[in-house]
C-alpha positions in Angstrom: -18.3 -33.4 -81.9 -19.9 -36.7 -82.3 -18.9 -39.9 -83.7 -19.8 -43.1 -84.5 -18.6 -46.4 -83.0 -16.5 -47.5 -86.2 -15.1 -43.6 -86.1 -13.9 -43.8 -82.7 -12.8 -47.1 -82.6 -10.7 -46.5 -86.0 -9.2 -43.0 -84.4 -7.8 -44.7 -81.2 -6.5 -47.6 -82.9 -4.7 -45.3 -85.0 -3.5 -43.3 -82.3 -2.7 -45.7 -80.5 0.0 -46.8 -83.2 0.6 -43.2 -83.5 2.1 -43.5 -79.6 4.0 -46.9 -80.4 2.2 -49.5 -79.8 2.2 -52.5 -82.1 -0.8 -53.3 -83.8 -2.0 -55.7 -81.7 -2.5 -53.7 -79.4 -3.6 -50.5 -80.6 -6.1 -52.8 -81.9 -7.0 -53.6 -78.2 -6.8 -50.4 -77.2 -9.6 -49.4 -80.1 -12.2 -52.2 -79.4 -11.6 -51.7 -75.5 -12.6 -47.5 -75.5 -15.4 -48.6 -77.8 -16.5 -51.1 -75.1 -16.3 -49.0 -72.1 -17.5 -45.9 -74.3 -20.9 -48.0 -75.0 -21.2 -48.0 -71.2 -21.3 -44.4 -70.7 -17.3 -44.7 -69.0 -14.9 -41.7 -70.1 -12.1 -44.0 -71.6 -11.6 -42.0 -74.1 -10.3 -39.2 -72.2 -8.8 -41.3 -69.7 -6.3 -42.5 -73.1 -5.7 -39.4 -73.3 -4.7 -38.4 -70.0 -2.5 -41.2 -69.6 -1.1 -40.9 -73.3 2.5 -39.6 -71.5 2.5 -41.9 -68.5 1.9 -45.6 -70.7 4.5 -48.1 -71.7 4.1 -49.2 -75.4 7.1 -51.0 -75.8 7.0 -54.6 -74.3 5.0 -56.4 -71.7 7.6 -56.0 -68.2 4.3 -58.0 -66.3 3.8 -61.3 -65.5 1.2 -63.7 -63.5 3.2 -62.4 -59.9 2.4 -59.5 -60.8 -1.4 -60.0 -59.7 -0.2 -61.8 -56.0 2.5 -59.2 -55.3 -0.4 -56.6 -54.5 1.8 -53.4 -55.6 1.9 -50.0 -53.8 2.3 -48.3 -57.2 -0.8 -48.1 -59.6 0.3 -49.9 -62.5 -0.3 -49.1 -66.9 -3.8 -49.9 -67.1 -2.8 -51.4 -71.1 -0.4 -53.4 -69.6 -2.4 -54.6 -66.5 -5.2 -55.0 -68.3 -4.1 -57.3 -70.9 -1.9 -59.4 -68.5 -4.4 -60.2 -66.5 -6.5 -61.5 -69.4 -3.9 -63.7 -71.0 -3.7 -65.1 -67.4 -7.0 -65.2 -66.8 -7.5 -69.3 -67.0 -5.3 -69.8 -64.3 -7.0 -67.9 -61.6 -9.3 -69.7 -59.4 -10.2 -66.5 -57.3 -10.0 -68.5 -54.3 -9.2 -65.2 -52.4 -9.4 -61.8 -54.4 -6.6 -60.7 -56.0 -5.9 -57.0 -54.6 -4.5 -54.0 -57.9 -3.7 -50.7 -57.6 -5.0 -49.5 -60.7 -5.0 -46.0 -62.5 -7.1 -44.7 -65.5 -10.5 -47.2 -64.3 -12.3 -46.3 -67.2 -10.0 -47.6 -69.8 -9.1 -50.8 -67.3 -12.5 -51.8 -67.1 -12.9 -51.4 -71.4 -9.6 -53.5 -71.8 -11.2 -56.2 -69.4 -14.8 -56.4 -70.9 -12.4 -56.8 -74.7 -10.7 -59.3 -73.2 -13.6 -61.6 -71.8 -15.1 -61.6 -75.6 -16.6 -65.3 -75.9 -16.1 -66.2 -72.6 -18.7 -66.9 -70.3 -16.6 -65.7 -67.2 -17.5 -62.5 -65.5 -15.4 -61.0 -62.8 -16.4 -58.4 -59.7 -14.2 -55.3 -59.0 -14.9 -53.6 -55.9 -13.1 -50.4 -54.7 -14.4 -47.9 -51.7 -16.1 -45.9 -53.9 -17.2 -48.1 -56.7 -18.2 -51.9 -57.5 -19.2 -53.2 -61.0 -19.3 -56.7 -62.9 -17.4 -56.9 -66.2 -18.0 -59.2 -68.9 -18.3 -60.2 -72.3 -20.0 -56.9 -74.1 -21.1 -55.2 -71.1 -20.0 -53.6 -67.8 -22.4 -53.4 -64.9 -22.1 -50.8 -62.7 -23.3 -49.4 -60.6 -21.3 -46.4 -59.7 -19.2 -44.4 -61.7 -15.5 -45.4 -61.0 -12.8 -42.6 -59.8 -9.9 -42.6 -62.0 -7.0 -44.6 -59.7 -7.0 -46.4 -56.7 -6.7 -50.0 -54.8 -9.6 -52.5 -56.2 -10.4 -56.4 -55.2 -11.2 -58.7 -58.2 -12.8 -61.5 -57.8 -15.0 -64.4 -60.1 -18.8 -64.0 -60.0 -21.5 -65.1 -62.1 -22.6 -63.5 -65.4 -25.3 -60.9 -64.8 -28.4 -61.8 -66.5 -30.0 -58.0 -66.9 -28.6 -56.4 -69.8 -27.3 -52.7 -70.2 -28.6 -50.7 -72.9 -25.6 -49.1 -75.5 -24.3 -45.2 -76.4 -24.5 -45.7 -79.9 -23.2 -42.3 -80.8 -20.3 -40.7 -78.7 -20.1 -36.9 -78.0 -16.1 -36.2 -77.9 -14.6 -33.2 -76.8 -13.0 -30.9 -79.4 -9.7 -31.0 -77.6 -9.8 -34.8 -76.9 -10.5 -35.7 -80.8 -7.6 -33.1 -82.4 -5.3 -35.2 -80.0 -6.3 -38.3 -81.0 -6.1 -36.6 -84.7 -2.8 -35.4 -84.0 -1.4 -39.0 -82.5 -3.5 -40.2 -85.5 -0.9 -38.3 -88.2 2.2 -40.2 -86.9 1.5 -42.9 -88.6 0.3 -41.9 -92.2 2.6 -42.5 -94.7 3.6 -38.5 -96.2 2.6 -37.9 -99.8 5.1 -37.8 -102.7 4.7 -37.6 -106.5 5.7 -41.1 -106.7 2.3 -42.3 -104.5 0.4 -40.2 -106.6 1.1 -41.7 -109.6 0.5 -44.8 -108.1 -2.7 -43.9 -107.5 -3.4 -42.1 -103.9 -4.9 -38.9 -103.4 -6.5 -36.9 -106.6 -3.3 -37.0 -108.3 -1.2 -34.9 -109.9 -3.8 -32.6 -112.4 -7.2 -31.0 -111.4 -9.2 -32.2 -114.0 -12.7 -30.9 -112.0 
């Protein structure tokens, strides 16, 4: 099955809402797929992996969070965004050390985040290392979906990644997203319909 940007953008945002997330968020959560997605990462399987294991209900981080250097991979939403909000008061003097799970979607949430910023930041892991900025995510191997990383500031790169402008999605992964989707339209009744929605109450065709 393959969709456009705008299609898979609108379908997590939606199902997004459709797990509880506010709309804020699930608004994230669309542009930041869409981001990584562009860069050939699997985020949108990764969402839906980790669909029973996030926390949609309120922030529990903070900026300690990033110094404490947890032992427990943390929500990659949750991380993700924290970090960002914090981001102006990092100096990076010494890397700041995250156990992350679900990469793919981490780094998408990340490149959303640094939208018209100039900052860039470097995340190394054994197996991996990449630069993540505004629009793009350099990479240059494939990241494993959890484990222990280093961020740190770098400069910008200056090369420039070419986009996926069309996204094959697995059968399975879009009825999920269709069926996480559903929770949050509104059910039909004759009173909608004469207001207007759907084809309304006679088949005049």
């Amino acid at each position: 099955m393959t969709w456009s940007g705008n299609e898979l953008r609108a379908q997590v945002t939606k199902a997004s809402r459709g797990l509880g997330y506010d709309w804020g968020r699930a608004k994230y959560l669309g542009e930041s797929v869409l981001r990584a997605e562009r860069q050939g990462l699997a985020a949108t399987h990764t969402f839906i992996l980790l669909t029973d294991r996030l926390d949609t209900g309120p922030s529990r981080l903070n900026v300690s969070t990033f110094f404490e250097r947890p032992a427990l991979a943390l929500d990659p939403v949750d991380l993700g965004i924290t970090l960002i909000d914090h981001l102006p008061r990092f100096n990076f003097y010494e890397p700041i050390e995250l156990n992350v799970i679900g990469y793919p979607l981490f780094l998408g949430i990340i490149c959303y985040g640094l939208t018209g910023s100039n900052r860039a930041l470097q995340i190394e892991a054994d197996d991996f290392h990449c630069v993540v900025q505004a629009n793009q995510i350099v990479n240059a191997t494939v990241p494993s979906f959890q484990g222990m990383c280093r961020l740190s500031a770098c400069s910008p790169c200056m090369e420039s990644t070419s986009w996926v402008s069309r996204f094959d999605i697995e059968t399975e992964d879009a009825e999920i997203l269709n069926n996480l989707a559903s929770r949050v339209y509104a059910p039909a009744t004759e009173a909608s319909r004469l207001a207007g929605a759907g084809a309304g109450l006679n088949d005049n065709d």
